[in-house]
C-alpha positions in Angstrom: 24.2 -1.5 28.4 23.2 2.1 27.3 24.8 4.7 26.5 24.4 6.8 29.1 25.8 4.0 31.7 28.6 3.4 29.4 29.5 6.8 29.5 29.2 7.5 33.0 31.3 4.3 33.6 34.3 5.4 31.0 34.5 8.9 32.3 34.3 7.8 36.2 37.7 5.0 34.9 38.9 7.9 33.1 42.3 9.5 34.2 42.4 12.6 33.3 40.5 15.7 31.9 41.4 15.3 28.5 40.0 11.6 28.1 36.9 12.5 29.8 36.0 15.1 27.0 37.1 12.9 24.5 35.0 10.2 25.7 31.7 12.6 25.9 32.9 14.1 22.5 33.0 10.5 20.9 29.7 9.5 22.5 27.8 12.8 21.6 28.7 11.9 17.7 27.3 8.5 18.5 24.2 10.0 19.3 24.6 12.2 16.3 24.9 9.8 13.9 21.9 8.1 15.1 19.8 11.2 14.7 17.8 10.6 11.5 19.1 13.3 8.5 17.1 16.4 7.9 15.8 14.7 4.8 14.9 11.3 6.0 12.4 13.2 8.2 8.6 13.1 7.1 6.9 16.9 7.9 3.6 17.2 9.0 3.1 18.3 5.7 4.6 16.3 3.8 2.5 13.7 5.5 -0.8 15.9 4.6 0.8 16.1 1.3 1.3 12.2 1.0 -2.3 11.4 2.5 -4.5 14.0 0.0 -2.3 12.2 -3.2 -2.9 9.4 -1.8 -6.7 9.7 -1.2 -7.4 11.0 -5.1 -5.5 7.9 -6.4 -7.9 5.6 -4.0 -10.9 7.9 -5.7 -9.3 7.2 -9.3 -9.1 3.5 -8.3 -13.0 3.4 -6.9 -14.0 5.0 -10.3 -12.3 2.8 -12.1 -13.4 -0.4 -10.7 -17.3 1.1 -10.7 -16.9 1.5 -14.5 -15.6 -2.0 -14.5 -18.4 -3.7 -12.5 -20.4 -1.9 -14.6 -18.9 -3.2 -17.8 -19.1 -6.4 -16.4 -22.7 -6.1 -15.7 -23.5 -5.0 -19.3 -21.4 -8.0 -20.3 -23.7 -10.3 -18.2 -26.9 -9.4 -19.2 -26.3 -9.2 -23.0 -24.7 -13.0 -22.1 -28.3 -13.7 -20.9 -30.1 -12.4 -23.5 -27.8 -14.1 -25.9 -28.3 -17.5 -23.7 -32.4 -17.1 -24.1 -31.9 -16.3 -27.9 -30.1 -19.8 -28.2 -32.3 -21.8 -25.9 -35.6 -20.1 -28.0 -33.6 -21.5 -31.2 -32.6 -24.9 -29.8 -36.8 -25.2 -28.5 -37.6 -24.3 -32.0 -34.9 -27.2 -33.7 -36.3 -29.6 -31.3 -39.9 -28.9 -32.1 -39.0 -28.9 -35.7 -36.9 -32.5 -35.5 -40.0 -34.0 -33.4 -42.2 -32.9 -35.9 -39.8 -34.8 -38.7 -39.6 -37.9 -36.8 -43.3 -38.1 -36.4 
């Protein structure tokens, strides 16, 4: 039931003056104390404020992982190079070891 109908119901079974106001008393602190607090209460700009922080930390974060991929792009191709210098030196120990066994 809300609490509107509740209300309306208590003061219509009310007896007198006295317990009406009290009962619309009691129920407007009800509704009070359900109002969020002055502070618990995002502003627009506070919001704005939020979203713009927010935004240059995603920009920080995109940077960062660009200087990563990067890195790791460097990495890779000095693996690659590294991989060819082995596989020339491993052509030329085979070449030499065929040469020994003939």
């Amino acid at each position: 039931m809300t609490l509107a109908f509740k209300l309306y119901e208590q003061v219509n079974e009310a007896p007198d003056d006295r317990t009406r106001f009290r009962l619309i008393v009691d129920a407007i602190r009800e509704l009070e104390e359900g109002w969020p607090r002055p502070g618990e209460i995002a502003r627009g700009a506070d919001v704005r404020e939020s979203e713009l922080r927010l935004q240059k930390e995603i920009e920080v974060v995109r940077k960062e992982l660009e200087a990563v991929r990067k890195e790791i792009k460097d990495v890779e191709l000095r693996l690659q190079k590294e991989i060819e210098v082995v596989r020339k030196e491993m052509k030329e120990v085979e070449l030499k070891l065929q040469k020994e066994i003939a």
